[in-house]
N, C-alpha and C positions, 0 to 999 in steps of 0.2 A: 459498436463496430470498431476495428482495429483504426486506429488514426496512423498510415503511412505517411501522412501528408501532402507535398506536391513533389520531393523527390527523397528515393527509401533507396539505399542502399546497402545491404544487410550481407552478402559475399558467400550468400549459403548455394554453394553449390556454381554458382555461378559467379560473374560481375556485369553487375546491369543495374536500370534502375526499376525496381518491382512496380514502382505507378506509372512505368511506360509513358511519363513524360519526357525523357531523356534519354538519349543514346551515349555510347561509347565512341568519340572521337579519336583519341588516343591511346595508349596503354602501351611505356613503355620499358614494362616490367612486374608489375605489379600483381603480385601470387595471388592464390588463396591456400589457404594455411589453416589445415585442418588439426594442427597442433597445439593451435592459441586460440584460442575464441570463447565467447561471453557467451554466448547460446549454438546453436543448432551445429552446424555440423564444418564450419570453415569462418575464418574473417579476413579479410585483406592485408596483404605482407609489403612494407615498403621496406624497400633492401640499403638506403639511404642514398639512392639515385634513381628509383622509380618515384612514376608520377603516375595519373588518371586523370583524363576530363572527360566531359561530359558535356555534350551538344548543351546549347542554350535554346532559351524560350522566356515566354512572359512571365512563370515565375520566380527567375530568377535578378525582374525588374521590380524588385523591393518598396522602390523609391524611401519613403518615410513613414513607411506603414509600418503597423508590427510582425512581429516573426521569431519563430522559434527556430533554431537550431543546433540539433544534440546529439551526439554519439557516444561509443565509447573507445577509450587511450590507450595502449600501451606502450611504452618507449624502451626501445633495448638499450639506449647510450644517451648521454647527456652531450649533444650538440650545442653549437652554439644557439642557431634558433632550431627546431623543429617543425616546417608548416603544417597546419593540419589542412586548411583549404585556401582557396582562393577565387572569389566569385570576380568575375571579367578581367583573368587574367592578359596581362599587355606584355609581349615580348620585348618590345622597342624601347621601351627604359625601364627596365626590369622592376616593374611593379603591381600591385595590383590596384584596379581602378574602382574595385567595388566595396571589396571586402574583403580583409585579410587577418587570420588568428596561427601564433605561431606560440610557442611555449620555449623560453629561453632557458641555455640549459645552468648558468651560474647563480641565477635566482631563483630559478623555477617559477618563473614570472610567467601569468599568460596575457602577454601582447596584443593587441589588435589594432590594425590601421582601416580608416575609413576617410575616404575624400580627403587625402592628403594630411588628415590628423592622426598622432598618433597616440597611444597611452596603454600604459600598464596598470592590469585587473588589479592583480593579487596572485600571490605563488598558489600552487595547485597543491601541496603538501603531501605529497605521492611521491612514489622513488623510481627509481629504474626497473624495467620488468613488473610492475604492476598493473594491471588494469582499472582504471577506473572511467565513473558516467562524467560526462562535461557538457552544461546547455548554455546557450546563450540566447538570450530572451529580453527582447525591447516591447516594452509598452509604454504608449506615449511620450515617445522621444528618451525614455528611459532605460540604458542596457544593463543589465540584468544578470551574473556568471554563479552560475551554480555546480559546486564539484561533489559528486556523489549524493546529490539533494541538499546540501547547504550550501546558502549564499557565501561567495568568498569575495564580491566586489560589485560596484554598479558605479556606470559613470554615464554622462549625458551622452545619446549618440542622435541628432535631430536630424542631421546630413540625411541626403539622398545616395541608397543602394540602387547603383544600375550594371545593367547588365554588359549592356556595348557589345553582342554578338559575341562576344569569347568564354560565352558559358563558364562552368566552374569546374576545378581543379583540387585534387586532392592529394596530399602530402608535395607539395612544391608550389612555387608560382613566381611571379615575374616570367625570366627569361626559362624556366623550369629545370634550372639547374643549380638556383638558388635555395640554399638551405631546407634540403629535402630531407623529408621523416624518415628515421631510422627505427620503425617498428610495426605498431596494425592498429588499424579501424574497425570498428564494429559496428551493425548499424546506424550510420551517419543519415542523418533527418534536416530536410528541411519542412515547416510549414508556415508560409505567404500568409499574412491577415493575420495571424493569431497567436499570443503571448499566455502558450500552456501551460506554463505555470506563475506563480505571482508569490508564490511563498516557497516555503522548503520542502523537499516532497521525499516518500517513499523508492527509493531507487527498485527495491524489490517488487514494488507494483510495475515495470517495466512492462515483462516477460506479458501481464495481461493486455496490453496497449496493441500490441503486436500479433497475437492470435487470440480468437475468439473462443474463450472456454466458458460453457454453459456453469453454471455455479453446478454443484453436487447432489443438490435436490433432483434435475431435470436428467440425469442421465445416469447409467449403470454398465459395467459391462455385462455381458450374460452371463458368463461362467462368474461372476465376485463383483464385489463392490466398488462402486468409480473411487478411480483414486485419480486425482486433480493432478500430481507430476507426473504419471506417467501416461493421461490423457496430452499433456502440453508437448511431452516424448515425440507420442504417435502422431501430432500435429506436427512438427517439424519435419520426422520422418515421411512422412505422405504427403507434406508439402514439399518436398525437396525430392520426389520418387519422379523423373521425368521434367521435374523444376514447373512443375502445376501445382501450386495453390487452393486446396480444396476449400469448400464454403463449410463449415458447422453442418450445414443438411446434409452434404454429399458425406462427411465424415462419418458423423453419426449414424446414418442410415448405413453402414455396410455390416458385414453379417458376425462385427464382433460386439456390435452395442444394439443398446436398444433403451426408448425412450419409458421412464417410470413414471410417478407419483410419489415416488416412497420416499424416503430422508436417504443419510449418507452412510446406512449399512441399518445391521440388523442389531436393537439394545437388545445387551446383554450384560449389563449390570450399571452402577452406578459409583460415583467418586467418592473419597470421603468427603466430609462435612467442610466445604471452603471455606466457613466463619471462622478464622485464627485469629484475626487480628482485632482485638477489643474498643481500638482507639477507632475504628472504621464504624461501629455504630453508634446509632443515635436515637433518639427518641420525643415524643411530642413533651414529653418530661419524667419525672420519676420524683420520689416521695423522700429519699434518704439516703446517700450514698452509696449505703448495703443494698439499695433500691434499683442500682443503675441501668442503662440499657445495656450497655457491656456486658455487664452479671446475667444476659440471657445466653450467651454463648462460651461461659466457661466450665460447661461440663457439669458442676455441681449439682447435679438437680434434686438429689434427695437431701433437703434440706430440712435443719431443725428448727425452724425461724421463717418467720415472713421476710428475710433478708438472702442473700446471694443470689438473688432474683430479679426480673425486671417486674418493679410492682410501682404501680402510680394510682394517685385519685382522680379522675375526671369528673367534672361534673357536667359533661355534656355527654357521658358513656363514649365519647370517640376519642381515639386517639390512633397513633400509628407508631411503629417500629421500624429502622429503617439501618441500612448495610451498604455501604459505598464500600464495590471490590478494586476500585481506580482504573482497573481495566472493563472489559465486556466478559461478561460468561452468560452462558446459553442455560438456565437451570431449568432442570425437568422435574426435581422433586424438592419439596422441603416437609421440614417436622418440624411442632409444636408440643412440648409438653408440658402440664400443668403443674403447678406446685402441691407440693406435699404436707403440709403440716398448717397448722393454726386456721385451718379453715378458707386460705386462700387460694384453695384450686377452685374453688365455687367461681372466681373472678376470671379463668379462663376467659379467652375469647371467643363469643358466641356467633357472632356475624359478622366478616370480615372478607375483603377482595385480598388479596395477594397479588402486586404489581410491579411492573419496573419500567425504566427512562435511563436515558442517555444525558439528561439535562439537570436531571431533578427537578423539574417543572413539569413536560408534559407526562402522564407515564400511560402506561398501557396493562390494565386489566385482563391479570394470564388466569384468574380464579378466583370464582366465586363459591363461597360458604356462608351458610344461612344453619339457625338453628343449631349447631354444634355442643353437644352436652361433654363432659368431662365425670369423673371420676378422680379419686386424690392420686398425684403425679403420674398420670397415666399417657402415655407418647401415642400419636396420632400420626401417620404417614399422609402425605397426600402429590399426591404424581400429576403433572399436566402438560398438557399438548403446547408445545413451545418450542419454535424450531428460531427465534430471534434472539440477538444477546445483547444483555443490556448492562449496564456500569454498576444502577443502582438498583435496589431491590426494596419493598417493604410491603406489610402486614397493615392494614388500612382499614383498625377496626369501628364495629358500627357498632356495637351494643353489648352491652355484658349485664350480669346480674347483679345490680347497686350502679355505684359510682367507681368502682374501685377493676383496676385491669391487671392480669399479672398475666406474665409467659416464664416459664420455670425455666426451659430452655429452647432455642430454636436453631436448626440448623437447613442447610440449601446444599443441594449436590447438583451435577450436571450427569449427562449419561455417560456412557460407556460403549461402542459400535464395531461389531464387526462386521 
């Protein structure tokens, strides 16, 4: 499910708080600005004299617990400070009592005061007119500043976040006429209890956080094939038609989708051979340099020699070949072909899994062969049901004829969908 948290203020279409934990107290200027924004259809304009607050409530009483909270920046001019919020702003000595993060504009330092303490992150390394993600995230007395998903600073924050009935304020605080943001918000987040991230994260996994997209397996449009951005489209779109929110069911069920079984379009062909890089395989071992596992994927297969080949002796007839791609791929077919010459295609592999893992530890069995006879250098196709993608890849064989195992050549493709 979408994690809004306990206040979500995203500026699409509206300004409010979507988890209807909090109202609009003030607002004394503050646009929506369908010119600049990070997703959907508008984000919030502060003209460098507007402000926003926002009624208070219990989770804006932090105390010492942990909490996330993240938006996204854009700044037109380099002020001196910039606020971006201020949780139980106090008019009467122009400051704030809870929580205060402000971005200075000669350092590009980002500030934050809490309980009378004050101290600078680290610069944001961002310019003017740009947008970027900013989270702040305490766990266990520990804060936490993440710009764009990398850490750019942590310092101890143990102090108690309270609220004091003056809810929170966004781009100004104190007297709210102090050092007011001269640019736009974009979904600004808080969530009470809980420190969501701990490490460096994907910023592009956002967009999933926020609407609920079924993966590509579970749904199609009728007329073509689901295609995942411009389902995320029509969720914004339809949730912003009337500023209702619809659930996955209510989306999905109207009369331009409909639920599948099938994968993510219809194959109709496949990639070439992904094995390029030599240095990426490996093997349980090999007989001779001319022997190596590498020498299964360099094309040469009609060979004059029991050499430019993968050829080993086992004497327990098992052994395995194996393909680290560094990344994940999704393979639906591979080939094996035997060797040519001096008699050692007879050592082809005769019973073997074909599997892969994300660890090189556990893997996961995509095919089984039992029985497989050969002919001298002759290529064997084999295609399998495999909708998972895994890192690493290998040939896990069980028995050959003698001691001796050879692969002339082997290659791996993925599919092809429209």
């Amino acid at each position: 499910m979408a994690n809004l948290g306990n206040l979500f203020i995203d500026g699409e279409g509206t300004i409010n708080d979507e988890t209807e934990n909090h109202v609009v107290d003030i607002n004394t200027g503050v646009l929506l600005d369908t010119e600049e924004k990070v997703y959907g259809v508008s984000s919030l304009k502060f003209d460098n004299s507007s402000y926003v607050t926002f009624s208070d409530s219990d989770y804006l009483n932090i105390g010492t617990g942990d909490f996330t909270i993240d938006m996204w920046v854009k700044r037109n001019n380099w002020n001196s400070h910039d606020a971006l919020f201020c949780i139980n702003n106090y008019a009467g000595n122009n400051v704030c009592q809870g929580m205060l993060v402000s971005l200075h504009a000669t350092t590009d330092n980002i500030a934050i005061f809490n309980a009378n303490s004050y101290g600078v992150v680290a610069p944001t390394g961002t310019t003017a007119g740009e947008w970027f993600h900013i989270a702040f995230i305490r766990e266990s007395g520990s804060l936490k500043t993440y710009v764009n998903g990398e850490l750019v600073g942590s310092r101890s924050m143990t102090s108690s976040i309270t609220h004091g009935n003056n809810g929170i304020t966004l781009g100004s605080y104190g007297n709210m006429s102090s050092n007011p943001l001269d640019g736009n918000l974009d979904r600004f987040r808080l969530i009470k209890g809980e420190a969501l991230w701990t490490a460096n994260f994907d910023i592009n996994s956002l967009e999933e956080m926020f609407y609920d997209v079924p993966p590509p397996s579970t749904y199609q449009y009728l007329s073509g094939v689901y295609d995942v951005s411009s389902v995320k489209g029509n969720l914004r779109g339809r949730a912003k038609s009337g500023f209702v929110r619809p659930t996955i069911e209510e989306f999905f069920t109207s009369n331009d989708y409909e639920q599948v079984e099938s994968g993510p379009g219809e194959l109709v062909g496949y990639t070439e051979d992904l094995l390029v890089d030599p240095n990426k395989a490996s093997a349980t071992g090999f007989q001779s340099p001319g022997t190596a596992p590498s020498l299964a994927i360099n094309g040469l297969w009609d060979y004059s020699s029991y050499t430019n080949n993968w050829y080993y002796s086992s004497p327990s007839s098992q052994a395995w070949w194996k393909y680290d791609f560094s990344t994940q791929k999704t393979i639906i077919k591979y080939t094996i072909r035997a060797g040519s010459s001096k008699g050692i295609w007879a050592y082809a592999p005769k019973n073997w899994t074909f599997e892969g893992s994300n660890d090189d530890s556990e893997w996961t069995v995509l095919d089984t062969i039992n029985n497989q006879t050969w002919t001298e250098g002759e290529k064997k196709d084999f295609t399998i049901d495999n909708s998972n993608a895994f890192r690493y890849y290998r040939v896990n064989i069980d028995n050959v004829s003698g001691n001796w195992i050879n692969m002339g050549e082997i290659e791996m493709m993925e599919g092809i969908y429209e």
